[in-house]
N, C-alpha and C positions, 0 to 999 in steps of 0.2 A: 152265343149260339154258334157252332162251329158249322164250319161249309159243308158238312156229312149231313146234318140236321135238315138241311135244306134242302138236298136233293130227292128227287123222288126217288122209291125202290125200284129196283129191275129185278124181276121175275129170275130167279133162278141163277141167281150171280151170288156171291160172298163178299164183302169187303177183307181184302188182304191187309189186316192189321196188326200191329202188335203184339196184341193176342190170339188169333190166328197163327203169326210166325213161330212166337214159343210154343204153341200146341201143335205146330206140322214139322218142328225143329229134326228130329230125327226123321221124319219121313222123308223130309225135302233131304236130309241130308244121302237120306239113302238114293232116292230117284239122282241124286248128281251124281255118283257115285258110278251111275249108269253108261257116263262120257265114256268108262273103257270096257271096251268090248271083254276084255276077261271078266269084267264083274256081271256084265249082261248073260254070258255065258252060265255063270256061279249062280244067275237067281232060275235062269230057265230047270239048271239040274235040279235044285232043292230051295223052291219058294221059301217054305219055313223056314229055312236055315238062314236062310239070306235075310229075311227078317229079323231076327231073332238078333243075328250080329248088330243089327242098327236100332234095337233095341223098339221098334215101335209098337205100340198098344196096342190091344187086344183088337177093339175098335177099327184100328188103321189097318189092322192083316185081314180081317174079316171082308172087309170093304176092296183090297187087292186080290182077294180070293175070289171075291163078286165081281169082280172089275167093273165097280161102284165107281165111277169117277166120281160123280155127285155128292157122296157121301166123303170119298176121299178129298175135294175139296171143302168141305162143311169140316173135317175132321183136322182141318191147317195145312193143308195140301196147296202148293202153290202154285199155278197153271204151267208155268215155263220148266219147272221140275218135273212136275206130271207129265209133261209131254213125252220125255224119256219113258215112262214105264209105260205110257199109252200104247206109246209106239209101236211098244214088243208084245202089246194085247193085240195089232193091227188095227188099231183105234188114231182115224187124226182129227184134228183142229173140228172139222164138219160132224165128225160124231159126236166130239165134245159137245159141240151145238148146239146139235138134234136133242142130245138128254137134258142140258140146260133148257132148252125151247119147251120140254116136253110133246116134241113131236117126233115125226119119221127123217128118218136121213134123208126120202126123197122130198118130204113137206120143208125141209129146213135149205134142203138146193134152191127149190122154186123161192123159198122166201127172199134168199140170198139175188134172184137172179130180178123179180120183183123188185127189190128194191134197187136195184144196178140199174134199172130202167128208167127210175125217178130223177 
């Protein structure tokens, strides 16, 4: 029985695995891609296009057109790559959260500050 088997699930989270990796391969490759500002510049003029160069799924464009993070990590999205394209959604860490949590940015501050109190 492997130590994944044993843990419990948490609500709203992915396992970044293997497979996972090879299915978010060119996404992830593209969110790094994001470290230079001319290529941030390249996906703001022409989303499509900028996709398209990194070749990702149908799937994976639909979901940055949504600015689905959820989805985008369900789809091999990696969080610390995402962050990069979050970013330029004006999306951080706490909104991530809130959509993981399935709650409000302000439900998931309080929860945050709740438990800092423990």
């Amino acid at each position: 029985m492997s130590s994944q088997e044993n843990k419990k699930a948490i609500p709203g989270t992915i396992v970044f695995d293997g497979e996972q990796a090879m299915k978010g391969y060119a996404l992830n490759k593209m969110c790094y891609s994001f470290n230079e500002e001319a290529n941030r510049e390249a996906f703001k003029v022409d989303e499509d296009a900028y996709c398209e160069k990194f070749e990702i799924t149908d799937a994976q464009r639909a979901a940055v057109k949504k600015r689905d993070v959820l989805a985008l990590l369900n789809l091999g999205g990696n969080i610390y790559y995402l962050a990069k394209l979050t970013g330029m959604f004006g999306l951080n860490m706490q909104d991530i959260g809130a959509q993981q949590s399935g709650v409000t940015l302000e439900e998931f501050k309080a929860k945050l500050l709740a438990a800092g109190e423990n």
